[in-house]
VEXDREN-2710 file (C-alpha; in Angstrom, 1 decimal):
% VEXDREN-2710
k/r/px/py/pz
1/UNK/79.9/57.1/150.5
2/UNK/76.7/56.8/148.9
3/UNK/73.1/57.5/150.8
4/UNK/71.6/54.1/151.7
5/UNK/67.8/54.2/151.7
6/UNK/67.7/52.1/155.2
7/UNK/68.7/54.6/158.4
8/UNK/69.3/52.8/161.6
9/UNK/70.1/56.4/163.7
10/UNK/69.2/55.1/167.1
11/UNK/70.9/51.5/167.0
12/UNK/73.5/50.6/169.2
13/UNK/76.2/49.1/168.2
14/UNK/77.3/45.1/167.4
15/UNK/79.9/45.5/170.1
16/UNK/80.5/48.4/172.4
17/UNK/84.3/49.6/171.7
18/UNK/86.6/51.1/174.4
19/UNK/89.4/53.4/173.6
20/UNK/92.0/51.4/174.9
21/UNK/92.6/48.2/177.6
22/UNK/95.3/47.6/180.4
23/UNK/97.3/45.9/177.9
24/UNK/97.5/48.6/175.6
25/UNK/96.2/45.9/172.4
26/UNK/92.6/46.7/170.7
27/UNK/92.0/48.0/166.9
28/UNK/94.7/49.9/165.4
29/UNK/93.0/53.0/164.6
30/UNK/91.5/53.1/168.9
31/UNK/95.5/52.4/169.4
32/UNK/96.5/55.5/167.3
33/UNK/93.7/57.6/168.7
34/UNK/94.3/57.1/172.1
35/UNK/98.3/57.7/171.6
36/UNK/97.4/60.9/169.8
37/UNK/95.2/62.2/172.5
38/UNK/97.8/61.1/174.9
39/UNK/100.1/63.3/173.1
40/UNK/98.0/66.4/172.3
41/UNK/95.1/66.2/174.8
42/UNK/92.5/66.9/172.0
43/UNK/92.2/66.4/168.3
44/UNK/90.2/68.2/166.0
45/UNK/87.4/66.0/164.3
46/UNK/89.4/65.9/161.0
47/UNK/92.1/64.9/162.7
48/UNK/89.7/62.0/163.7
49/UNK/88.6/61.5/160.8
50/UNK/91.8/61.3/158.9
51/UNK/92.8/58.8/161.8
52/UNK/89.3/56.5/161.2
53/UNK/89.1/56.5/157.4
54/UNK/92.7/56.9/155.9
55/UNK/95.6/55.7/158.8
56/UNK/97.3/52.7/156.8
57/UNK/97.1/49.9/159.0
58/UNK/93.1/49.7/160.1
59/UNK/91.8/52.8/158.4
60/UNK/88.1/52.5/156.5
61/UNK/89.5/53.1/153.0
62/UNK/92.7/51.2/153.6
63/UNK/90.5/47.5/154.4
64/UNK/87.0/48.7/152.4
65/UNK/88.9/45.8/150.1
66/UNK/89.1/43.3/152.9
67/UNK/85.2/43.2/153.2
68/UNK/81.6/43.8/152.0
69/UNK/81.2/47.7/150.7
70/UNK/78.6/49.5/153.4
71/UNK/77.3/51.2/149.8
72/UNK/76.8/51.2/146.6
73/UNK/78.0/54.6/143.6
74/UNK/76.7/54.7/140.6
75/UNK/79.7/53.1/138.8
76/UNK/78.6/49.9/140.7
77/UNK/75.0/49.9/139.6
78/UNK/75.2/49.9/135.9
79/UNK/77.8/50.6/133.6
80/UNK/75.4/53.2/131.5
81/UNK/76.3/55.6/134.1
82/UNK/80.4/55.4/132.7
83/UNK/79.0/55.2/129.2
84/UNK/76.9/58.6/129.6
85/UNK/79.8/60.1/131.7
86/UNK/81.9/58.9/129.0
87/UNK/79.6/60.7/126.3
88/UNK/80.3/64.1/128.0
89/UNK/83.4/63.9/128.1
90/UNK/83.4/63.2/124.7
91/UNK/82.2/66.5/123.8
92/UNK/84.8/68.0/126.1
93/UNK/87.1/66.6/124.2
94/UNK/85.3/68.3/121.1
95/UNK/85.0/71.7/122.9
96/UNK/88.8/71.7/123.2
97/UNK/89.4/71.1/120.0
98/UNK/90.2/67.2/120.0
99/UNK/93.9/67.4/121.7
100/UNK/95.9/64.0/121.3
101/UNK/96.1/63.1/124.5
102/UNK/92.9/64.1/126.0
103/UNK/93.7/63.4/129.4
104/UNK/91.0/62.1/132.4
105/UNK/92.0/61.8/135.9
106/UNK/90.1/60.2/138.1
107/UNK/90.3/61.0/141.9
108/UNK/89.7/58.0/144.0
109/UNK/88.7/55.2/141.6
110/UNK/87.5/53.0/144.0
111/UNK/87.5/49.2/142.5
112/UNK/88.2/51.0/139.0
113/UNK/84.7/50.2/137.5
114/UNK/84.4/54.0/135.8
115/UNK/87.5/53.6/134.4
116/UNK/86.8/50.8/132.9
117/UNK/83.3/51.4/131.5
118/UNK/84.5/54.7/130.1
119/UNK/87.2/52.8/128.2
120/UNK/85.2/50.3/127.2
121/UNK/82.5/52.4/126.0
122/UNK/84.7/55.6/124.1
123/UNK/84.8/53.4/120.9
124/UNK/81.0/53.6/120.4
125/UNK/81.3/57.2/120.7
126/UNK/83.0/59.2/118.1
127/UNK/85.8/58.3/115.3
128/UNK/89.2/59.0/117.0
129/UNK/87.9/59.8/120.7
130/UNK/89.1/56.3/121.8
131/UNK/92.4/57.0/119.9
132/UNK/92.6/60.2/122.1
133/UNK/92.1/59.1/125.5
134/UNK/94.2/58.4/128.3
135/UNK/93.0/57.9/132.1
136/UNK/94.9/58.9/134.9
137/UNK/94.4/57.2/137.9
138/UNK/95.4/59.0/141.0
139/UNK/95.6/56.2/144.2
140/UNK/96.5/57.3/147.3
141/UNK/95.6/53.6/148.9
142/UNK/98.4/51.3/147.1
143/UNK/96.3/48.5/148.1
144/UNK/94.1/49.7/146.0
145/UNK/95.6/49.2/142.5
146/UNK/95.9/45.8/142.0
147/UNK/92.1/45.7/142.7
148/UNK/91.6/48.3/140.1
149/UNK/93.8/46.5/137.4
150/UNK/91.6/43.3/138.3
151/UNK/88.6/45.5/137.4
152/UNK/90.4/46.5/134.1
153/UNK/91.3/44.4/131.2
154/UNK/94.6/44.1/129.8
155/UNK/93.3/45.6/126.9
156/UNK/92.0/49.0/128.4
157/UNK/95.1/49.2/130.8
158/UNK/97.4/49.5/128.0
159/UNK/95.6/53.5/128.1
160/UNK/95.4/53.9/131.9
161/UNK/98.1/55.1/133.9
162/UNK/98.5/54.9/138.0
163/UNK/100.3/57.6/139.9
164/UNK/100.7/57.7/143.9
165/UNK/99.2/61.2/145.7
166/UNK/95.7/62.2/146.5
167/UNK/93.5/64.9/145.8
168/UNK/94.9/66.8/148.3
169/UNK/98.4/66.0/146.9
170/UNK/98.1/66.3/142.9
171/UNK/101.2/65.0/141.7
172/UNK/100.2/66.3/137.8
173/UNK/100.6/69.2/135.7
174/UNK/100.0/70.5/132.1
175/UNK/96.3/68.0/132.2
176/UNK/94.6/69.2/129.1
177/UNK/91.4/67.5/129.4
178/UNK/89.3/66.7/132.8
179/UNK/89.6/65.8/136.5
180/UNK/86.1/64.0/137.9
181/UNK/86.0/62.5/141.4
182/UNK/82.7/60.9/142.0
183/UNK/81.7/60.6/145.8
184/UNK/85.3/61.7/146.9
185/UNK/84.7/65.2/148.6
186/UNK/81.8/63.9/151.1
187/UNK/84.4/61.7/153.1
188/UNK/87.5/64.6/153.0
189/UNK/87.8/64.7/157.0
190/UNK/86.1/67.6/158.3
191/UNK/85.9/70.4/160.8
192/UNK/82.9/70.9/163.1
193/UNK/81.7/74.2/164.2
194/UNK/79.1/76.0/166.9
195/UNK/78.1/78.8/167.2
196/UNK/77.4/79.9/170.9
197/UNK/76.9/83.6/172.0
198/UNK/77.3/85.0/168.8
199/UNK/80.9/83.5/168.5
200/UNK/82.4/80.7/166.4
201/UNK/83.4/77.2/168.2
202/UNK/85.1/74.3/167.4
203/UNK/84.3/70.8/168.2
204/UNK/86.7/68.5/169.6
205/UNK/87.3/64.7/169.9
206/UNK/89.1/64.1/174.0
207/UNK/89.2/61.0/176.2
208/UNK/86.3/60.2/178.2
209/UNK/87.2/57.0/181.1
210/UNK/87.8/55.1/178.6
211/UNK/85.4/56.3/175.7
212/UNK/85.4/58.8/173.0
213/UNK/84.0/62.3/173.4
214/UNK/83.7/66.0/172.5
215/UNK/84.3/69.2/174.0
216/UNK/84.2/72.6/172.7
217/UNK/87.3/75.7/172.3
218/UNK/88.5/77.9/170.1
219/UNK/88.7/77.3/166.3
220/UNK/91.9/75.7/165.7
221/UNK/92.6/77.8/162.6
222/UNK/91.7/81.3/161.1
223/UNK/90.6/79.5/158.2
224/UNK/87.4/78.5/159.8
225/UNK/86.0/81.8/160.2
226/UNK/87.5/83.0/156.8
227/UNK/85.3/79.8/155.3
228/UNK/82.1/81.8/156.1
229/UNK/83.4/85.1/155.5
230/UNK/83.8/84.0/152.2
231/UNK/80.1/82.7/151.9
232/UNK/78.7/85.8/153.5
233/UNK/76.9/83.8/156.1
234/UNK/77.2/82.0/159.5
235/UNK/75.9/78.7/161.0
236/UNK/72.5/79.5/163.2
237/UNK/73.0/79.8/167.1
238/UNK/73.9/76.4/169.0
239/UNK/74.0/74.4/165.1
240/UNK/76.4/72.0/164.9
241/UNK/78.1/71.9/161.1
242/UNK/80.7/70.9/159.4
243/UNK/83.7/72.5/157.0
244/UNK/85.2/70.9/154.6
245/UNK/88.4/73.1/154.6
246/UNK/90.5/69.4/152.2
247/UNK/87.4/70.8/149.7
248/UNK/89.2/74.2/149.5
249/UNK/92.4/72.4/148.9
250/UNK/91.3/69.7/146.4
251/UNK/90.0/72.4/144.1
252/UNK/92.7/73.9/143.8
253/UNK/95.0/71.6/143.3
254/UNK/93.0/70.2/140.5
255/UNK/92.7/73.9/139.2
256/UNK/96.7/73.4/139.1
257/UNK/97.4/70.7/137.2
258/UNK/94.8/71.5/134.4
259/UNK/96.0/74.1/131.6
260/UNK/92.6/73.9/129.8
261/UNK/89.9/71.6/130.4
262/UNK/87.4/70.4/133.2
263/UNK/86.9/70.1/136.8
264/UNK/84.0/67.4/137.1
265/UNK/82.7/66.8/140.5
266/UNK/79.6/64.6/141.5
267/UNK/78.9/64.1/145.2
268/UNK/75.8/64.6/147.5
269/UNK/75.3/68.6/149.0
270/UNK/73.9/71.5/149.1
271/UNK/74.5/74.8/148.7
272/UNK/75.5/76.7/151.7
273/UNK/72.1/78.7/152.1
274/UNK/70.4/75.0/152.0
275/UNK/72.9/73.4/154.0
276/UNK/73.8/75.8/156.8
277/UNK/70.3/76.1/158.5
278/UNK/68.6/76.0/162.2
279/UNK/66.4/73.0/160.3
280/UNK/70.1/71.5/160.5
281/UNK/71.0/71.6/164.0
282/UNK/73.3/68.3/164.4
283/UNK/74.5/69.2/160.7
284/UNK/75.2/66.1/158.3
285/UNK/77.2/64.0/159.5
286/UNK/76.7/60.3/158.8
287/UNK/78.3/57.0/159.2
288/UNK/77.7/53.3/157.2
289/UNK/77.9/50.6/159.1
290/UNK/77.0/46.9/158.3
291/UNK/75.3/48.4/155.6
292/UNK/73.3/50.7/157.7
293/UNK/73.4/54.5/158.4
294/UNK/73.9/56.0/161.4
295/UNK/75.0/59.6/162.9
296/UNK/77.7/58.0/165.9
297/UNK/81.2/58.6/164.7
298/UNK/82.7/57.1/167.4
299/UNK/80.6/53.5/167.3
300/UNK/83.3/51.6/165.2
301/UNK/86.0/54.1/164.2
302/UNK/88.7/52.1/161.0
303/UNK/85.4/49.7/160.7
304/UNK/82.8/52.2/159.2
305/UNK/82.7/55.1/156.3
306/UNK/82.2/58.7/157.7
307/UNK/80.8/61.1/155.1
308/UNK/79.1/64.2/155.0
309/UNK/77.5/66.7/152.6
310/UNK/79.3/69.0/150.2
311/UNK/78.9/72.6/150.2
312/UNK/78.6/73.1/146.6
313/UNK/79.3/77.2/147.1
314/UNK/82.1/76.8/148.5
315/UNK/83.3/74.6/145.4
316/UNK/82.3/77.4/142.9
317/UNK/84.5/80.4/144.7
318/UNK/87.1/78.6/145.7
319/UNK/87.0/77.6/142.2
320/UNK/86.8/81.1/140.6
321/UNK/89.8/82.0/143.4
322/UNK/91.6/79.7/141.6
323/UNK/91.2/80.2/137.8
324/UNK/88.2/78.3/137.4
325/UNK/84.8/79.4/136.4
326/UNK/81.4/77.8/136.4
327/UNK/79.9/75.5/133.6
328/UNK/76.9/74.5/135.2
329/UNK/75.5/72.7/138.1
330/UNK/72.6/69.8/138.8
331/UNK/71.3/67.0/140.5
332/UNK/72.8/63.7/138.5
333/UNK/69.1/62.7/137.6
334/UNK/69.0/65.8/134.9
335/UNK/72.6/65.3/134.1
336/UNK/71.7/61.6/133.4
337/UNK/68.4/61.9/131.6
338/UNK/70.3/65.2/129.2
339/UNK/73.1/62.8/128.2
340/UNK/70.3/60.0/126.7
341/UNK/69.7/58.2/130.2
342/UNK/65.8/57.8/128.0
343/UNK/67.3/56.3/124.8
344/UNK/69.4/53.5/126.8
345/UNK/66.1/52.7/128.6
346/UNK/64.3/52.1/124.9
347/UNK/67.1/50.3/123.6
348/UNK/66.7/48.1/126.9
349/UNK/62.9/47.3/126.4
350/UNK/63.9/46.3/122.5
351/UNK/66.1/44.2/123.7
352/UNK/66.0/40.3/123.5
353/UNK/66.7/39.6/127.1
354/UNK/64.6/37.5/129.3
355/UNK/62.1/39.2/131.4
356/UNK/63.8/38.7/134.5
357/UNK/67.0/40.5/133.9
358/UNK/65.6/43.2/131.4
359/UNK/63.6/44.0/135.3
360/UNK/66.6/44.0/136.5
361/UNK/68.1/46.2/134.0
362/UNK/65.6/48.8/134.5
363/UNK/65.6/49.0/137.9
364/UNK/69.2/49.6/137.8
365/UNK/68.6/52.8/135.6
366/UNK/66.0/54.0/137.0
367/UNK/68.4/53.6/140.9
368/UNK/70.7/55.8/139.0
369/UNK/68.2/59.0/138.8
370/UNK/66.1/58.3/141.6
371/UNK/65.0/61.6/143.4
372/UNK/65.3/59.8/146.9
373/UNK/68.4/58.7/146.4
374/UNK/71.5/58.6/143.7
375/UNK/69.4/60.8/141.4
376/UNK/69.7/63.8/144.8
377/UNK/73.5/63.9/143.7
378/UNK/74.6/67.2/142.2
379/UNK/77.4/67.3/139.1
380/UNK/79.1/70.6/139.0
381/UNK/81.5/71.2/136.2
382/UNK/84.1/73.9/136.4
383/UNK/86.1/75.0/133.7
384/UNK/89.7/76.8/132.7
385/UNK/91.4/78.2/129.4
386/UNK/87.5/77.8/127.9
387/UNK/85.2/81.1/126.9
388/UNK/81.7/80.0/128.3
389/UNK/81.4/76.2/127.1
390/UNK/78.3/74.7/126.8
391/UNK/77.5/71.2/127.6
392/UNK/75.2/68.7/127.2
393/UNK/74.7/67.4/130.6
394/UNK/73.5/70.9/131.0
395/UNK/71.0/71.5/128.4
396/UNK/67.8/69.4/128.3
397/UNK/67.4/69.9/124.5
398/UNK/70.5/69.3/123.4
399/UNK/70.5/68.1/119.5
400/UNK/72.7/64.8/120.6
401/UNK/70.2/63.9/123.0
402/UNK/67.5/64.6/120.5
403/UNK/69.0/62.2/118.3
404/UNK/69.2/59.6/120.3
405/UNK/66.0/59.7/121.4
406/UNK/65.2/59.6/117.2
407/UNK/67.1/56.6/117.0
408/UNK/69.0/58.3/114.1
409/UNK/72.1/57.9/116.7
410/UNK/71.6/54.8/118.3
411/UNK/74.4/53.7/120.6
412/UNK/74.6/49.4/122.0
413/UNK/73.9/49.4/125.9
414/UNK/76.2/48.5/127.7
415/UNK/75.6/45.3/129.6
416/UNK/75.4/44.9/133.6
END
């Protein structure tokens, strides 16, 4: 789900893949494709997606543990970015007036490396914060969790609980504390629209001799043209976007299950204005393959991610539809570098390491905030039952910051 910094758009693919053969065998996700479209004539592209990244038997996210990742999150490229994260939640926890249990659900842990850093690191962070914490794990891939509680020590696990659903299927309620996703919402199978004459279209996935491929028809549901009704704006004449309608859904369902506390979403987007634009016209739809990025869909559908950008507006009033208002919003880079990123960085160069892995070290950090690449993410925070909270992942002169920067706060780094 993360942007790699080498594009291959143009490439063809390791080996060409036909929907189906005469004896009806071939990659499970092609086999439940083709049955679908022999079904239903057509699918909408989230129904394609859905197929490609989540079906059980062959989907992306159901083997990603089988093989090689096709990217890296931040989670995986140092564990300062769960001990930073882990400071602001900290002072969450403060802003709602230290609640025993301050709850933190996590959306799509992945191999369970935030939890674990975030656990490992609350002890450093304030006098009875560790006492107070408990993660929620939400899994909708069982296959998943025994991956994640090989990531996490016995230790932390005693504090970390799993529970079956999705995102889209938020088996909790009563959550005082905060729901984060990081990189969840970019791979939420998606809608894509066209305009043409003036009039909204949808794009859909049919059977082509043998192939994938995509026709145009009505919009399958009202709720596409009430998506841009709500934004106040339409796609450009003959742009092809997407709309993220599970978006909609996963805010609010976290909105839901929180009483008080914090929605915390990082991911790559835009906002609308940015994102919906004739300097847009195949939208942003990309594919990882073999570690490389590409814009075909259809090359290697169960064997590659499919992702694309967040529309961060739609976030913010689906949000305020649903009982949440606006903290803040900004790329990860400020969010890092107001949290202390700096003070980690000067710990690092004091440290005695040998030169070869306090390079390594840096280069991690500075991956984290780069503007070309992780550092491009946004973090928007939403929040419910609060009056106007302010955090410090907001504020680049926050006092805690300050004194960390001092050294009058000094916190260990956590190791790579």
């Amino acid at each position: 789900m993360a942007i790699l910094d080498q594009r291959d758009e143009n490439a063809p693919a390791d080996e060409p893949l036909a929907l189906h053969d005469p004896a009806g065998h071939g990659p499970p996700v092609l086999r439940a494709i083709a049955e679908r479209l022999r079904r239903q004539g057509r699918l909408t592209f989230a129904e394609f997606m859905e197929v490609a990244l989540y079906q059980p038997e062959g989907g992306y996210y159901a083997t990603a543990g089988l093989r090689q990742r096709d990217y890296r999150t931040s989670p995986a490229v140092h564990p300062v970015f769960g001990a930073l994260l882990g400071r602001q939640l900290q002072q969450m926890w403060l802003v709602l007036g230290a609640p025993r249990p301050f709850t933190v659900v996590e959306l799509g842990a992945g191999e369970g490396t935030l939890c674990r850093d975030v656990l490992a690191y609350a002890p450093h962070l304030a006098t009875g914060f560790a006492g107070a914490l408990r993660y929620v794990i939400v899994e909708p891939n069982p296959a998943a969790i025994p991956r994640q509680q090989a990531t996490i020590s016995p230790a932390l696990a005693t504090r970390v609980r799993w529970v079956a659903g999705s995102a889209l299927r938020l088996p909790l309620a009563g959550v005082a504390g905060c729901v984060l996703s990081n990189e969840l919402v970019d791979a939420f199978p998606v809608h894509r629209v066209v305009m043409q004459g003036g009039v909204l279209h949808e794009s859909y996935v049919v059977g082509r001799d043998g192939a994938l491929g995509e026709t145009v028809g009505e919009p399958s549901t009202p709720a596409l043209g009430q998506y841009f009704d709500r934004l106040g704006l339409h796609p450009p004449e003959g742009c092809l976007v997407e709309v993220n309608l599970c978006a909609e859904r996963f805010v609010r369902e976290a909105s839901g299950a929180l009483t008080r506390g914090f929605l915390l979403t990082i991911d790559y987007g835009l906002p609308a204005e940015e994102l919906f634009t004739a300097g847009r016209p195949a939208g942003t739809l990309r594919c990882f393959y073999h570690h490389r990025c590409h814009a075909d869909p259809y090359r290697a559908p169960g064997g590659q991610d499919i992702t694309a950008h967040v529309d961060f507006s739609t976030l913010v009033l689906v949000g305020r539809e649903a009982g949440l208002r606006l903290t803040g919003i900004t790329s990860q880079r400020d969010f890092l570098l107001n949290l202390g990123l700096e003070a980690f960085g000067s710990r690092l160069e004091r440290a005695d390491v040998a030169p070869g892995k306090r390079y390594e070290e840096q280069f991690a950090l500075q991956e984290l905030i780069s503007s070309g690449g992780l550092g491009a993410f946004r973090v928007l925070v939403q929040h419910k039952g609060l009056h106007d909270p302010e955090l410090d992942g907001f504020n680049s002169c926050n006092d805690r910051k300050r004194l960390m920067l001092a050294g009058d706060r000094p916190l260990p780094l956590p190791p790579a």
